[in-house]
TITORVO-473297 format. One record per atom (N, C-alpha, C, O): residue number from 1; residue in three letters; atom name; x, y, z. Coordinates in steps of 0.05 Angstrom, whole numbers. Example, Ala and Ser with C-alpha at 12.3 -4.5 7.8 and 13.67 -1.06 7.14 Angstrom:
 num residu atome     c1     c2     c3
   1    Ala     N    264   -114    156
   1    Ala    CA    246    -90    156
   1    Ala     C    264    -66    156
   1    Ala     O    285    -66    169
   2    Ser     N    257    -45    142
   2    Ser    CA    273    -21    143
   2    Ser     C    258      1    157
   2    Ser     O    268     23    161
***
This chain:
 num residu atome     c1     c2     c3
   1    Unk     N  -1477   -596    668
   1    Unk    CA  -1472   -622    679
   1    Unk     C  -1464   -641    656
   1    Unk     O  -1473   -641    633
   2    Unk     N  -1445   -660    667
   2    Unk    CA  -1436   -676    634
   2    Unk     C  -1460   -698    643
   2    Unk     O  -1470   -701    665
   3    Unk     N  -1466   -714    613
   3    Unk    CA  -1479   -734    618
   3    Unk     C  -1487   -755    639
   3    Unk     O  -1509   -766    643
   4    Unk     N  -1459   -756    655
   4    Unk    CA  -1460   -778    673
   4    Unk     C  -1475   -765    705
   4    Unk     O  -1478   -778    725
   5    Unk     N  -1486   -732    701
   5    Unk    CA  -1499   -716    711
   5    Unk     C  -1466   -700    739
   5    Unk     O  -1474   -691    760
   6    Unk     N  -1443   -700    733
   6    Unk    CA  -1425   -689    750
   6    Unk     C  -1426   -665    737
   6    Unk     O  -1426   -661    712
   7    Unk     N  -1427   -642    766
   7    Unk    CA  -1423   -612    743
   7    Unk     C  -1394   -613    737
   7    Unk     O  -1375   -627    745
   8    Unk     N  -1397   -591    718
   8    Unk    CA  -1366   -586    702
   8    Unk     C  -1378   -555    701
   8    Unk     O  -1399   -543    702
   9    Unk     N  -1340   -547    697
   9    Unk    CA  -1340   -527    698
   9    Unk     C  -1326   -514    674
   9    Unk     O  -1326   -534    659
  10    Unk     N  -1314   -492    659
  10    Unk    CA  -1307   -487    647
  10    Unk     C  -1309   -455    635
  10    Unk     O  -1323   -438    646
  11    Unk     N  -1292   -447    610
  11    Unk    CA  -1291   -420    598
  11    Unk     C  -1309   -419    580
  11    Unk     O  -1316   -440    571
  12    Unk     N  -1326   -390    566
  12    Unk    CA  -1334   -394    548
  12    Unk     C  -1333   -373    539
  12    Unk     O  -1313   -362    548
  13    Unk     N  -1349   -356    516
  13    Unk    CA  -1346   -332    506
  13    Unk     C  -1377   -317    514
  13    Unk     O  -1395   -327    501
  14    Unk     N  -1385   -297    531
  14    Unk    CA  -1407   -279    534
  14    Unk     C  -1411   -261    526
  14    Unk     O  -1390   -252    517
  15    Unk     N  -1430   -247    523
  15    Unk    CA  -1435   -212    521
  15    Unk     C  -1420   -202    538
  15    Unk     O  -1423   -207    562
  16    Unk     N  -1397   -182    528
  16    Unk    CA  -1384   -166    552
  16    Unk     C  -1395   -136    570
  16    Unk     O  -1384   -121    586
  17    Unk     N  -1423   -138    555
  17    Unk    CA  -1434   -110    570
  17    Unk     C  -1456   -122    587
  17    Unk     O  -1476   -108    588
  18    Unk     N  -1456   -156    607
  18    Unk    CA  -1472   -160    620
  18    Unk     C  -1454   -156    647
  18    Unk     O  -1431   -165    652
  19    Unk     N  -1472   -137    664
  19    Unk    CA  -1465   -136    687
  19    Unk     C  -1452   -160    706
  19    Unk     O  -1463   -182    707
  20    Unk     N  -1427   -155    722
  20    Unk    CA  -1410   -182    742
  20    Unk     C  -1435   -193    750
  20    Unk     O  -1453   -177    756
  21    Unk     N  -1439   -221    751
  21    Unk    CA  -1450   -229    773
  21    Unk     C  -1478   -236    753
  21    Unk     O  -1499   -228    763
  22    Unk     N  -1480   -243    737
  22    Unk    CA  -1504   -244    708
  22    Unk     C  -1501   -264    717
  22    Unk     O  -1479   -272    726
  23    Unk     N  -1539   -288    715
  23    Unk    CA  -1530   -314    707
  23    Unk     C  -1533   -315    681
  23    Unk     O  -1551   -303    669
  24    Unk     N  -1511   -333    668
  24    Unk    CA  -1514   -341    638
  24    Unk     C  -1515   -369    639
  24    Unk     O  -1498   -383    651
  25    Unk     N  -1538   -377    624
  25    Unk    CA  -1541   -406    613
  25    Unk     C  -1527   -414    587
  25    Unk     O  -1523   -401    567
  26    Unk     N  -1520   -443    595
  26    Unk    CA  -1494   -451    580
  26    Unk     C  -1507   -480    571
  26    Unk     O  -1522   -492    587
  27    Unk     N  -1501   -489    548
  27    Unk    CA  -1503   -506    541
  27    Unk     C  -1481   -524    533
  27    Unk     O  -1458   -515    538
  28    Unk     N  -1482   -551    521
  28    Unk    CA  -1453   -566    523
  28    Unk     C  -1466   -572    487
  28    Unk     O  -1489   -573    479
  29    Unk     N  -1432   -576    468
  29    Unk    CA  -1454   -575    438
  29    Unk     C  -1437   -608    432
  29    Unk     O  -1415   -612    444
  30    Unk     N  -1442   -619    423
  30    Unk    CA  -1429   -646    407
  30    Unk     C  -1401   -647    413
  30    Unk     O  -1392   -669    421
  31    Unk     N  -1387   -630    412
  31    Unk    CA  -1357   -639    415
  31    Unk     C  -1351   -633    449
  31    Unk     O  -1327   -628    453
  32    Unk     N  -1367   -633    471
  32    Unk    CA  -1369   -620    498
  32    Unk     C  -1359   -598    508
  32    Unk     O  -1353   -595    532
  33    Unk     N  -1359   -572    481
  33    Unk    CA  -1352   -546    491
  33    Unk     C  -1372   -534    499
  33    Unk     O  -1396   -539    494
  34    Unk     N  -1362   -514    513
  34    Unk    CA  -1393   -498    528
  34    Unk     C  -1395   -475    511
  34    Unk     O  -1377   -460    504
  35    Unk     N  -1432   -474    503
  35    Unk    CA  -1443   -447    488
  35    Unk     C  -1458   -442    500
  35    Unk     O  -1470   -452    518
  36    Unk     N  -1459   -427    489
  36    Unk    CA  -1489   -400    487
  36    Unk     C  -1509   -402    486
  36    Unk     O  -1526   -396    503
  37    Unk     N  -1515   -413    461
  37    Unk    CA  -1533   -416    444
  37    Unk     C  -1549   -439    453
  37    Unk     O  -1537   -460    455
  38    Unk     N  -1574   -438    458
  38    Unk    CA  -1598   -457    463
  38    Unk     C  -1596   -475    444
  38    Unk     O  -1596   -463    422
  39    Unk     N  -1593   -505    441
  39    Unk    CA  -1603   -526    417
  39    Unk     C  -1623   -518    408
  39    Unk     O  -1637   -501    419
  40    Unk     N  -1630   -529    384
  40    Unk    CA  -1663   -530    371
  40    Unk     C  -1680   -548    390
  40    Unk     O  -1674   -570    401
  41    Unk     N  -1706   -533    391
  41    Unk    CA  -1732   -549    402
  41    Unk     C  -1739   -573    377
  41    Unk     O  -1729   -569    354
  42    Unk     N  -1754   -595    383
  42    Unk    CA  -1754   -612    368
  42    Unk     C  -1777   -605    340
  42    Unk     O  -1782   -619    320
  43    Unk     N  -1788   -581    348
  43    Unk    CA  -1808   -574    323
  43    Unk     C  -1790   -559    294
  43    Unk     O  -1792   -563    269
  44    Unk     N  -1769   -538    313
  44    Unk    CA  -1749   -522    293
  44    Unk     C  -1727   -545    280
  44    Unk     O  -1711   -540    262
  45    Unk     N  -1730   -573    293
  45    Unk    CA  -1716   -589    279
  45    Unk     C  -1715   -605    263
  45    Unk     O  -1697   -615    251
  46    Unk     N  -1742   -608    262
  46    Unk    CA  -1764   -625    243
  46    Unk     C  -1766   -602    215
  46    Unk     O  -1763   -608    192
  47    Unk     N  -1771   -582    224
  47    Unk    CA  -1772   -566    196
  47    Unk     C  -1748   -554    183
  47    Unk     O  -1748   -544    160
  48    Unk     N  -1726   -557    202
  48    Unk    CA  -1698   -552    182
  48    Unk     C  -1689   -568    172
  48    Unk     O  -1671   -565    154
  49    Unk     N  -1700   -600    183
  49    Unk    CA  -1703   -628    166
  49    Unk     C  -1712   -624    137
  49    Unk     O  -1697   -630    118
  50    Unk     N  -1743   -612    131
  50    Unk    CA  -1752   -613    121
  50    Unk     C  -1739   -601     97
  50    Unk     O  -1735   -612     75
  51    Unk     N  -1734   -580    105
  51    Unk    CA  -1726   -561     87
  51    Unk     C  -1697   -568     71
  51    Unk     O  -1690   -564     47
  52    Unk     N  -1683   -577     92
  52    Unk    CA  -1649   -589     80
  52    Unk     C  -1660   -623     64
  52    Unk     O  -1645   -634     48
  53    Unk     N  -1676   -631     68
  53    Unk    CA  -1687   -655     51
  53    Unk     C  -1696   -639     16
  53    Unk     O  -1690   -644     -8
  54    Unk     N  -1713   -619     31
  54    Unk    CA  -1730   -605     -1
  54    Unk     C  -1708   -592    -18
  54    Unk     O  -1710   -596    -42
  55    Unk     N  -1686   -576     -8
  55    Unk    CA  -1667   -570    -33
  55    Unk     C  -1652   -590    -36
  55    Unk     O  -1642   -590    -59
  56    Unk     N  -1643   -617    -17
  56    Unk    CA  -1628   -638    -26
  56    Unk     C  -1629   -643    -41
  56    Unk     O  -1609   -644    -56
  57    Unk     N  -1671   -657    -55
  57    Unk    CA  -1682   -666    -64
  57    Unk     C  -1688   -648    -94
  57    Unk     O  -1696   -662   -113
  58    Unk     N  -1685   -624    -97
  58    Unk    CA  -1680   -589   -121
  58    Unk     C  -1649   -606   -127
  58    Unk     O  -1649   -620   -147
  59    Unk     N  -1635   -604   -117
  59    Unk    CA  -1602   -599   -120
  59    Unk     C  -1599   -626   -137
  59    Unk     O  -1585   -626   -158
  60    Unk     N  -1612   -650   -130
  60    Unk    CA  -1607   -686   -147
  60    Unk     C  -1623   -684   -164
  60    Unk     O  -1619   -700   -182
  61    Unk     N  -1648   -667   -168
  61    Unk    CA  -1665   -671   -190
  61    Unk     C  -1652   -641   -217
  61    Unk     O  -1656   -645   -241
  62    Unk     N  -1645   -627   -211
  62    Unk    CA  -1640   -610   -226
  62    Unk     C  -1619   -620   -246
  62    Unk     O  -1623   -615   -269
  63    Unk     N  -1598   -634   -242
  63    Unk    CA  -1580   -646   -270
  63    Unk     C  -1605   -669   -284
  63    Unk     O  -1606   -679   -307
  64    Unk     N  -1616   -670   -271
  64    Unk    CA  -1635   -696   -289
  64    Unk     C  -1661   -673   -307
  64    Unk     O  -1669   -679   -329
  65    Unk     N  -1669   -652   -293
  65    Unk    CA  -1689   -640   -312
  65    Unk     C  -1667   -623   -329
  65    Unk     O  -1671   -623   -353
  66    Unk     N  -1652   -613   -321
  66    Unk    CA  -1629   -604   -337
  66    Unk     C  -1626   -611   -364
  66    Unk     O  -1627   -597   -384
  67    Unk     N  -1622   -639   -360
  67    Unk    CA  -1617   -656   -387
  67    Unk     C  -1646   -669   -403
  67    Unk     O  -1649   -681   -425
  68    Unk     N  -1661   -663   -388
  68    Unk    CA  -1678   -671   -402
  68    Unk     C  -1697   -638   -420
  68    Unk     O  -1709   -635   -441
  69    Unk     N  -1693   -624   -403
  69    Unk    CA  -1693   -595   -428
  69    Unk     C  -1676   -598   -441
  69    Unk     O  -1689   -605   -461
  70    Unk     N  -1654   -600   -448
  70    Unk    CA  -1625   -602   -467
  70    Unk     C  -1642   -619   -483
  70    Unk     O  -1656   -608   -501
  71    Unk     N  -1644   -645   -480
  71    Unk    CA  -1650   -661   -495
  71    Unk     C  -1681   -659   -520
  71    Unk     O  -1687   -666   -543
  72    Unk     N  -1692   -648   -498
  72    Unk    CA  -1715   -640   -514
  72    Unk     C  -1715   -609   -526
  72    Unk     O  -1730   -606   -545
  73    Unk     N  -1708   -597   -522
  73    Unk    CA  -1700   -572   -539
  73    Unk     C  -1695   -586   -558
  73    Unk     O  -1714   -592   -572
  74    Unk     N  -1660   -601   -567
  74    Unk    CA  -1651   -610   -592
  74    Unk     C  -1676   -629   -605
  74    Unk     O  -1679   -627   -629
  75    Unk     N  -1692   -645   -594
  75    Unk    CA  -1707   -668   -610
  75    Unk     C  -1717   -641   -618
  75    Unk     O  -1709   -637   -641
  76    Unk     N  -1733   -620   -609
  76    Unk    CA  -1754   -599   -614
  76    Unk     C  -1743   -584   -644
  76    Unk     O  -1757   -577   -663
  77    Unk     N  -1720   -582   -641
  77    Unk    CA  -1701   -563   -671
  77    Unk     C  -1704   -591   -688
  77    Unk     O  -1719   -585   -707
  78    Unk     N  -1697   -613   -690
  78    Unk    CA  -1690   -627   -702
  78    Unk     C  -1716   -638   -721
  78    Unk     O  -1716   -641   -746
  79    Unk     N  -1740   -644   -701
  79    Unk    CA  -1768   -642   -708
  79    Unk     C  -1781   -625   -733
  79    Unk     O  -1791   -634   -753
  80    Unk     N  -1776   -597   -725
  80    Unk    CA  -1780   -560   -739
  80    Unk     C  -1766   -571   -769
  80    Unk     O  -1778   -572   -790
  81    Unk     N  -1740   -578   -767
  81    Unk    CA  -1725   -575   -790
  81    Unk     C  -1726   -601   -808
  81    Unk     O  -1714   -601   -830
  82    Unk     N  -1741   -622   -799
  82    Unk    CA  -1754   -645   -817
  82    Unk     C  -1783   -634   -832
  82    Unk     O  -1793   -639   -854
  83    Unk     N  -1794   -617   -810
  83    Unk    CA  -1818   -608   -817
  83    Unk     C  -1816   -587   -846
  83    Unk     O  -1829   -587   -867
  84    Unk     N  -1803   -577   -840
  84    Unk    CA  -1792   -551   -858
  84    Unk     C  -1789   -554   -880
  84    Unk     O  -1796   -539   -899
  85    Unk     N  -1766   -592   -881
  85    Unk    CA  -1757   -601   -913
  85    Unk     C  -1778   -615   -915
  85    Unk     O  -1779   -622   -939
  86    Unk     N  -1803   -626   -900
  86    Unk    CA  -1831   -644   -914
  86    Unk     C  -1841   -619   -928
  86    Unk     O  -1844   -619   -952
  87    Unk     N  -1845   -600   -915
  87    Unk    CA  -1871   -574   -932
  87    Unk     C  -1850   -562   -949
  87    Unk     O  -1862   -543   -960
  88    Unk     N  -1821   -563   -957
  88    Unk    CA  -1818   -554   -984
  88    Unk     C  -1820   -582  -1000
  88    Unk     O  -1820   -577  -1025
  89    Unk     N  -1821   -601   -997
  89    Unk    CA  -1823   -610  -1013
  89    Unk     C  -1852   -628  -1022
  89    Unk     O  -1856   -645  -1039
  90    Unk     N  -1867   -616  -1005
  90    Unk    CA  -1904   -622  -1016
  90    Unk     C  -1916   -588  -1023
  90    Unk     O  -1938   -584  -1034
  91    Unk     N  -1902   -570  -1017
  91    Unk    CA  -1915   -539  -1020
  91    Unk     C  -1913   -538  -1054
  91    Unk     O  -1895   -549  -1067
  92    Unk     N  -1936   -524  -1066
  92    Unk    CA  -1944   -523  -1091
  92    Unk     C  -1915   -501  -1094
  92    Unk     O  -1903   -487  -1077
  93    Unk     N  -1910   -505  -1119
  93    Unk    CA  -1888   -479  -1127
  93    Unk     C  -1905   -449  -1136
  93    Unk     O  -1892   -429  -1143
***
């Protein structure tokens, strides 16, 4: 039924090994073509929320810890090799 509750009718694509005369339930998806496929219940939608938020949230933080290993690796070498020229030059000969 479209929104305004008038049925409609229309083509779609089925399993072709269901017997003539099968009922198939049809759904209507965003653009008002007819499918197959059941929408998400509002629990399976809340957690594919969740989940497309949690790698969003991986994917924007990863150039930032990225650079901040980069960055601290180099201070870490740069540190070692000050350290290196202090103790030759306080180490007894």
């Amino acid at each position: 039924m479209a929104p305004d509750g008038a049925p409609r009718t229309g083509h779609t694509l089925v399993d072709p090994s269901l017997p003539r005369g099968t009922t198939v339930h049809l759904w209507q998806d965003g653009r008002g073509q007819l499918v197959t496929t059941a929408p998400t219940d509002r629990a399976e939608g809340r957690i594919e929320a969740g989940l497309l938020a949690a790698g969003a949230a991986l994917v924007a933080a990863a150039p930032v810890l990225g650079a901040g290993a980069f960055a601290r690796a180099r201070l870490d070498r740069r540190r070692l090799a000050l350290w290196d020229r202090e103790r030759d030059l306080v180490r007894p000969r």
